[in-house]
C-alpha positions, 0 to 999 in steps of 0.5 A, spaced: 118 249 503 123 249 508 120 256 514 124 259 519 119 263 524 123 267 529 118 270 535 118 272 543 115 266 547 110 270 552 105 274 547 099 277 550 099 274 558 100 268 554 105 262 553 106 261 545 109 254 545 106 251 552 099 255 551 099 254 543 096 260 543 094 265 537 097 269 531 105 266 534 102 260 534 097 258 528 102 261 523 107 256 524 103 250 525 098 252 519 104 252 514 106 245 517 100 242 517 100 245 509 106 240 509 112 245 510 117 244 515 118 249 520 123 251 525 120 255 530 125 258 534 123 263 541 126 268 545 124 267 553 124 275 556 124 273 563 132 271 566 133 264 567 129 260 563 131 255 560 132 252 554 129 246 551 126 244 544 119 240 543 117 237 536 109 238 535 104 233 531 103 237 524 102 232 519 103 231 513 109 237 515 114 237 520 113 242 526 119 244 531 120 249 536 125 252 540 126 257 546 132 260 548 134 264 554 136 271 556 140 267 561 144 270 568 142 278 567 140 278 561 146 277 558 144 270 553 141 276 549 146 279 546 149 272 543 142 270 541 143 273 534 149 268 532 147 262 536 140 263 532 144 264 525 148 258 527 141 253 528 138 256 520 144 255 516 144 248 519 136 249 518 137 251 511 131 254 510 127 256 504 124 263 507 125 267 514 119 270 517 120 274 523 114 276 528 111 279 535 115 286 536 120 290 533 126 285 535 124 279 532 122 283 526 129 286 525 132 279 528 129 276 522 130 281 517 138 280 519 138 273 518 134 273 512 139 277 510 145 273 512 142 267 510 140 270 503 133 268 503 126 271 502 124 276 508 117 276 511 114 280 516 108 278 520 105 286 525 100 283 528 099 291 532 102 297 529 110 296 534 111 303 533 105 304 539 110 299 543 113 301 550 120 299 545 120 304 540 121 309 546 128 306 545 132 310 541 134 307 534 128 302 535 123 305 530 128 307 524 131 299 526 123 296 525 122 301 519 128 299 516 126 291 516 120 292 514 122 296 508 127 290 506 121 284 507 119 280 500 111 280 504 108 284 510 102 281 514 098 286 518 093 284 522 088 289 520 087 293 513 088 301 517 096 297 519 096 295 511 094 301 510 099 306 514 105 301 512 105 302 505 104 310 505 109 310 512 114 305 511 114 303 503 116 297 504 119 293 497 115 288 497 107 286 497 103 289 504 097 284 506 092 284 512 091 277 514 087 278 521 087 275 526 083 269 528 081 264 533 080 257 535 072 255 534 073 250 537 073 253 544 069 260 542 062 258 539 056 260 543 055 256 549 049 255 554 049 262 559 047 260 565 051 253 565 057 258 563 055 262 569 055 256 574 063 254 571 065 260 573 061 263 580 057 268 578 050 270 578 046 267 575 040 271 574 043 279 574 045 283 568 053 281 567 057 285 563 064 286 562 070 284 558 078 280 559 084 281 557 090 286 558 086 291 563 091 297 563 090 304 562 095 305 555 088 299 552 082 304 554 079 300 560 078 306 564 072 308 560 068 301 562 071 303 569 066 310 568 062 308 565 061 303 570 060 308 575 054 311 572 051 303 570 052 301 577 047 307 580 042 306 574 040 299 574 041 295 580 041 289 577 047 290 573 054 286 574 061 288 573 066 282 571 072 282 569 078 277 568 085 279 566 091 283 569 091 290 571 097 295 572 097 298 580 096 305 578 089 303 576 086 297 579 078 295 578 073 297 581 071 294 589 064 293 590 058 287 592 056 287 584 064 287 581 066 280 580 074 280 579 076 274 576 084 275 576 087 271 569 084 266 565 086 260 561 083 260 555 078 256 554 075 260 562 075 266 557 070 262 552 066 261 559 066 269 561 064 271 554 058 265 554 056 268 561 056 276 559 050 279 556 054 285 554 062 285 552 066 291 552 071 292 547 076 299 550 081 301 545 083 309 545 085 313 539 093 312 540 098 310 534 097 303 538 089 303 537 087 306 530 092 300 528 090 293 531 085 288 531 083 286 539 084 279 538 078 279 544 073 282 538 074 276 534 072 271 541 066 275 543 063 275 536 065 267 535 061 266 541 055 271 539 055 275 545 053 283 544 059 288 544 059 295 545 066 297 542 071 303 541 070 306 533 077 306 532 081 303 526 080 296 524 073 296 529 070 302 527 070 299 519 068 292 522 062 294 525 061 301 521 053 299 519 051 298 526 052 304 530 049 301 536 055 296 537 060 303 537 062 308 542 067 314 541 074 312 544 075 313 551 068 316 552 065 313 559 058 317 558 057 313 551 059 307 552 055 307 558 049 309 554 052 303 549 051 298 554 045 300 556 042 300 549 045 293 548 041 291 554 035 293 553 036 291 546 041 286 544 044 287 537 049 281 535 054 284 530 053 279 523 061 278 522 063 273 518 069 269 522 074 265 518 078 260 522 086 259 522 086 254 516 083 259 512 087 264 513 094 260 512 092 257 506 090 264 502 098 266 504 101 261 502 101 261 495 104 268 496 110 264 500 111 260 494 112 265 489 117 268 493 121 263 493 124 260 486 123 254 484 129 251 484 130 251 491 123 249 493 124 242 489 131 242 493 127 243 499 122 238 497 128 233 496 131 235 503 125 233 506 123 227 502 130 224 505 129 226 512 123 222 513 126 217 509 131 216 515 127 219 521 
């Protein structure tokens, strides 16, 4: 088949094409190493970057990628729907699959419209709890796109579950969760991770990484930390990701600020922690997501002491020891201390990308008919030929 996939470039501090990061990275390169051709074609929020194409390795299929610019003030924003339609009708794909916020969603279901192929939509969180859905019209525009869509992807069972009863989209609705790269997060020596990194080699390190904002429920671990620092002195506080002005981390000998990581340093935090903490609040944003952190710091076998909210609640509902009420300081601090003293490391079975993509696309295929998948086939039979 021939798959458009339309997102944002910069996803969850991240750059998609240059990071190869994530969810917006792995759904384009898996369908093409399954022997697709895919055009991925991203929108870059920041002004006045530029434009500019790259070609990844994703044999035996093809994968391409292209990032397009706001431009001067923002105005490439508004010629960004036609100049895209522009590209897929040369394209011609077979399906468009629009990903990452309410924009791209309802950008893809346009063009699929346009294009008059199958539409697919990929939630990775529930959008609604997004700053973009106080825009007004943001929201009926995301509820209208999805209602349209041939198949929904949500990344976890409590967002499959709230789009089928609030959205009733036309098509099927199936929660594929995010995964992660095993290659980087696998259990790993703690004392070296800790050297890696500078820090203590001999204290009690807990901690987490990620968004550290208010709206993610990281005040919790900053209270919590207010009570473990006083009881147990030979307790750290590490923490690595940015943080908004209005709520900066905690100061002090025993806290280790370790500003944004790259990714595979993040694999190095969580080898170096003896307890991570998994903060999310019970908002419209945290009963529907899956924190993608809860994925890396299970992969590398580290003891969590997580919010029980949504899809973490479900996923860790038989270890009550790993699972605090959200936005309860006093709890997550009893959490941590329990974990500790005693280290219980939840048994989740993980399956990696190549998993996860090869049980969706069958329900790709079905999608699209038959007819224009042998002409897809010919179309790329003929590009290699003269490539």
């Amino acid at each position: 088949m021939r798959i458009a996939f339309v997102c944002k470039r910069r996803y969850m501090g991240k750059d998609v094409i240059l990071d190869r990061y994530a969810r917006l990275y792995e759904i384009p390169r898996q369908l093409a190493q399954l022997g697709h051709t895919v055009e991925a074609i991203c929108l870059d929020y920041r002004q006045g970057a530029a434009s500019r194409r790259w070609e990844h390795e994703a044999a035996p299929g093809a994968l391409h990628w292209e990032s397009r610019s706001l431009g001067h003030l923002g105005f490439g924003l508004f010629g960004h729907p036609a100049r895209t339609l522009r590209r897929l009708r040369a394209f011609a794909p077979d399906l468009v699959i629009g990903a990452s916020d309410i924009p791209q969603v309802a950008l893809g279901a346009w063009l699929a419209g346009r294009l008059h192929v199958p539409f697919v939509a990929d939630l990775y969180d529930n959008f609604e709890g997004f700053g973009q859905a106080r825009i007004p019209g943001m929201v009926g525009m995301l509820r209208r796109a999805v209602r349209r869509a041939a198949l929904v992807l949500t990344t976890s069972e409590p967002l499959r579950r709230f789009v089928i009863e609030v959205y009733r989209p036309h098509g099927k609705v199936l929660a594929m969760p995010s995964s992660v790269d095993k290659a980087v997060f696998h259990p790993r020596d703690q004392r070296s991770c800790r050297q890696a990194l500078g820090l203590p080699l001999d204290a009690k390190l807990v901690g987490t990484a990620g968004g550290l904002y208010r709206d993610k429920g990281v005040a919790a671990l900053y209270a919590a930390w207010a009570q473990l620092r006083d009881a147990h002195p030979d307790v750290h506080l590490v923490l690595a990701g940015p943080h908004e002005k209005a709520l900066p981390p905690p100061t002090g000998p025993r806290v280790h600020y370790l500003g944004a990581l790259a990714h595979d340093k993040v694999a190095q935090l969580f080898g170096a922690l003896d307890v991570g903490a998994i903060c999310v609040l019970d908002t419209a944003f945290g009963r529907y997501c899956f924190p993608q952190k809860a994925y890396e710091m299970l992969a590398c076998r580290l003891p969590v002491a997580a919010a029980d909210v949504g899809a973490m609640g479900e996923l860790l509902a038989n270890m009550p020891a790993c699972l605090y009420r959200p936005g309860d300081a006093a709890e997550l601090a009893r959490r941590i201390e329990g974990q500790l003293a005693s280290p219980v490391v939840a048994q989740v079975p993980i399956r990696d990308w190549r998993e996860l993509l090869a049980d969706i696309e069958p329900q790709l295929r079905s999608l699209v008919p038959t007819a224009r998948q042998l002409s897809s086939a010919d179309h790329n039979a003929s590009a290699t030929r003269w490539r």
